[in-house]
Each structure stands twice: as structure tokens, then as C-alpha cells.
C-alpha positions in Angstrom: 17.0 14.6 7.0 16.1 14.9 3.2 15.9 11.2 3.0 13.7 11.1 6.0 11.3 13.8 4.7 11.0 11.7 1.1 10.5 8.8 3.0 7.8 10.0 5.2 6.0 11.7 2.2 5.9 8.3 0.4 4.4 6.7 3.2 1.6 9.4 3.9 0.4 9.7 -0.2 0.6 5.4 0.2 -1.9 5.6 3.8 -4.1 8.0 0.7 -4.9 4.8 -1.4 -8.4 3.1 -2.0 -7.3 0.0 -3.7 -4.7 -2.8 -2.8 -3.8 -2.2 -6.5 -3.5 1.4 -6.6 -1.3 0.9 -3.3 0.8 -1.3 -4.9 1.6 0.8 -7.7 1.8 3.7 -5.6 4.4 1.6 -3.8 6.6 1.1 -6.2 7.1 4.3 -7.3 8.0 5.2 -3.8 10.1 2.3 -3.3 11.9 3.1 -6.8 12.1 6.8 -5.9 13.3 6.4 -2.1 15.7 3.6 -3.5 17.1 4.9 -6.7 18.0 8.2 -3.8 19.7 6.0 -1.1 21.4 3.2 -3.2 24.6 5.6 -4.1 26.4 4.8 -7.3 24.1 2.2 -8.6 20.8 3.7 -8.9 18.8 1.5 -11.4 19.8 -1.7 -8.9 18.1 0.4 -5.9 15.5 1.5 -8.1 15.0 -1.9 -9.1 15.2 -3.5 -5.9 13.2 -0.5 -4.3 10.4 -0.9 -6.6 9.6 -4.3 -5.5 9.7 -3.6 -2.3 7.4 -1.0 -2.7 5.4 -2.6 -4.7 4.9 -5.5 -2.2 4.2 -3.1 1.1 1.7 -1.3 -0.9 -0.2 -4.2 -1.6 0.2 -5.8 1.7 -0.6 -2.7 3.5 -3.7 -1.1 1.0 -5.1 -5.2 2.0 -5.3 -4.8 5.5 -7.1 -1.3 5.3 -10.2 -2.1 4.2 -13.3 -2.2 6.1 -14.2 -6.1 7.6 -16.9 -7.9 6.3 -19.6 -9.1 8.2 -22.2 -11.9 7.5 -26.0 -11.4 8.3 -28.5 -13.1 8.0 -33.0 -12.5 7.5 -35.4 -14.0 9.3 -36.3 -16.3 6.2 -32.7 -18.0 5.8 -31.3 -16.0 3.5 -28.1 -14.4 3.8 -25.9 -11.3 2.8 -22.0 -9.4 3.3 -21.9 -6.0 3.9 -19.6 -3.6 5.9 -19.5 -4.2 9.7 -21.0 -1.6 12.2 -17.8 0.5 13.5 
């Protein structure tokens, strides 16, 4: 249950970040945390190997939160990218 309740702490501060670079880092330090805690004797390996994981979640998942980009375009031609309508 412990493990569980670390885990799902980690996940809610990563869901918190702005930036696919401040996920990533927040990911690893989750990843190191939750894996230095599970990997029994050998804790720098699941640090290690927990980290990276972390880190690379983090970044896939702070990507995919941002808001989509739409095109639009003036009655003259020209164009511009700005948030789309929700």
C-alpha cells in the first residue's frame, strides 16, 4: 500500500507540470524515488533505471498536454497559430 500511495503521489505532482521539460525532470525524480524503493538490495541500479524511465514518461506525457494549435487565417492572406477554441 505504501508503494502504491508513493506511486500515485508521483503521478499527481507529474499531471501539475507546465513544461515537457519540467515533466521530464519531475519524472525522473519520481522514477528514481519509486525505483530506488521497489528495486530491493540494489537501489542505485533501480534508481538508475527508474530515473530514466521517469524521465522519458514525463516528457512523453507533459507533450501530449498542451493545448492544440490551430491555423487562422485574415481576410488579406495573411496567417497566424494561436490556441484552438475549446
Amino acid at each position: 500500500m505504501k508503494k502504491f500511495m508513493i506511486i500515485l503521489s508521483c503521478a499527481g505532482l507529474l499531471a501539475a507540470c507546465d513544461t515537457p521539460e519540467q515533466s521530464a525532470l519531475l519524472g525522473a525524480a519520481a522514477g528514481a524515488a519509486i525505483g530506488a524503493e521497489t528495486s530491493g538490495k540494489n537501489k542505485d541500479k533501480g534508481a538508475l533505471i527508474g530515473a530514466i524511465a521517469g524521465a522519458a514518461a514525463g516528457a512523453a506525457l507533459g507533450g501530449t498536454q498542451q493545448a492544440p494549435q490551430c491555423r487562422y487565417r485574415y481576410p488579406d492572406g495573411t496567417e497566424y497559430v494561436a490556441d484552438c477554441p475549446q
